[in-house]
N, C-alpha and C positions, 0 to 999 in steps of 0.2 A: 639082455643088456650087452652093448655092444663092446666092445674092446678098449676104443676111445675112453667112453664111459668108464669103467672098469680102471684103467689108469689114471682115468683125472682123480674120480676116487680114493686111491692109494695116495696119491699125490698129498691130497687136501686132510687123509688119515695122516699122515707122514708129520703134516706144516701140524696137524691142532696134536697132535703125540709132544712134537719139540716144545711147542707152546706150554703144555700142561707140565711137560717133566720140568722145565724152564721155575712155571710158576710155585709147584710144592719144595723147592728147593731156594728160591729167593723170595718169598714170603716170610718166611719165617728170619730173612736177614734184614727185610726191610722194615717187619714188625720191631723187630729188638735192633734196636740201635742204639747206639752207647747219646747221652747225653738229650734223649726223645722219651718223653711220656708213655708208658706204654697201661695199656688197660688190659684189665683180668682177661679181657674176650683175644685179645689180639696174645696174650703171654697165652692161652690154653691152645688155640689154633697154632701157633709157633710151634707148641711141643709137639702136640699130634702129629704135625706135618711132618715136624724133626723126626720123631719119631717111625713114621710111615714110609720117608722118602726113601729110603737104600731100598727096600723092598720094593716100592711103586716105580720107581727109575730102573730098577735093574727089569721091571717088568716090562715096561717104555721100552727100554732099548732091544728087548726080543721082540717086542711087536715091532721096532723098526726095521728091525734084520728082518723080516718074517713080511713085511711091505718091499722093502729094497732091494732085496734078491729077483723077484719080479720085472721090479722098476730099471730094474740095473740091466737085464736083460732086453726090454723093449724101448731102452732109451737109443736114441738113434743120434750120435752125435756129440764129441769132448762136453760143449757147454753144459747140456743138460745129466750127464755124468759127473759131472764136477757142483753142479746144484742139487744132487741127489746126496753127494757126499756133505756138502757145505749143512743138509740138511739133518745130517746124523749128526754134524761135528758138536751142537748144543746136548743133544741126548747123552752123548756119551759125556759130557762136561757136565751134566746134573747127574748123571749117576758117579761121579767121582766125586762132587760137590755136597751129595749125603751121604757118603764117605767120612766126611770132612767135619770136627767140630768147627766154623767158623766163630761162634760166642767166643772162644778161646779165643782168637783171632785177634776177637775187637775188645775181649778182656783180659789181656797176656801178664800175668803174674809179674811183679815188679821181683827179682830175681836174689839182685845183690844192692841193697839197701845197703846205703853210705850214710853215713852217720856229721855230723860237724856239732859243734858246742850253739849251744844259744847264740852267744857273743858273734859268733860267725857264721851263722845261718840269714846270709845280706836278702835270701831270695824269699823270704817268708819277712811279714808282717807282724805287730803285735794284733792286729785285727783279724789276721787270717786263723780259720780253723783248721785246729787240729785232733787227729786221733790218738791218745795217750795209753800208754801201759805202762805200768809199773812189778813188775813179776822177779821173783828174789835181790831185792833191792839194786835193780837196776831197770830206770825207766828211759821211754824211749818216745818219740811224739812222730806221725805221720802226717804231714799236710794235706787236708782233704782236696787241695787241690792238686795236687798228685794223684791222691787215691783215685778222686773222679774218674781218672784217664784207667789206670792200671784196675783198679775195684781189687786187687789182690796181694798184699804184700808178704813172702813169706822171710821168716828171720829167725832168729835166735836170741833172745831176751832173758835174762836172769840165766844161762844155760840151760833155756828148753826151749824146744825149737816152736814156736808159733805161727798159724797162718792168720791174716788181720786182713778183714774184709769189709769192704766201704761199699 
């Protein structure tokens, strides 16, 4: 095998390495999306993937060291040393990307719940739903079109501290 050969190879190792860490890492962000349908197959594939990426990425990006060291020595020329890097720059952003709870992300706990009286809650509807607790006689109501967005509300109701999940 010729040399030519040998580095187009590494080349086209390099492009489907970036491609694959790319896709086990935003797969499972584009399965789960807030306000998207999601089915049992596409929720069990999300986990796995979530599950398997910090290891499978951090493996990616040895095999691109382990390609580019190589490449980086028979590259003849700024452009193509700067397309060799441009080429790691994704690798190394999926393995910090499985790092990353992104679910957290796009379902960030609503923090510090503010409270108003009935009488002055202008931005809620008598039609609009809400989520209701009632715990040592004091109750409190969450608009599920808040929840929607947050899915997490954490608070303190009756004096004990509760987390309320939509």
């Amino acid at each position: 095998m010729s040399t030519t050969t040998k580095i187009n190879i590494r080349w086209l190792l390099l492009i489907l390495l970036g491609v694959a860490a790319l896709a086990i890492v935003l797969v499972p962000a584009w399965l789960i999306q807030p306000f998207r349908p999601q089915t049992a197959r596409g929720v069990e594939l999300s986990y796995r993937l979530k599950t398997w990426a910090p290891m499978l990425t951090a493996l990616a990006a040895v095999v691109a060291l382990a390609l580019a060291f190589p490449l980086w020595h028979a590259c003849r020329g700024v452009p193509r040393k700067i397309a060799l890097l441009a080429l790691l720059i994704p690798i190394f952003a999926a393995v910090w990307f499985a790092r990353e709870n992104h679910f957290e992300w796009m379902f960030n706990p609503l923090p510090n719940a503010r409270y108003a009286r009935v009488g002055e809650a202008n931005f809620i509807s008598n039609k609009d739903m809400v989520m209701a607790i009632n715990l040592g006689g004091e109750a409190v109501a969450y608009p599920i079109g808040q929840m929607a967005y947050h899915h997490v509300v954490n608070d303190v109701v009756g004096g004990k501290p509760i987390t309320a999940t939509y």
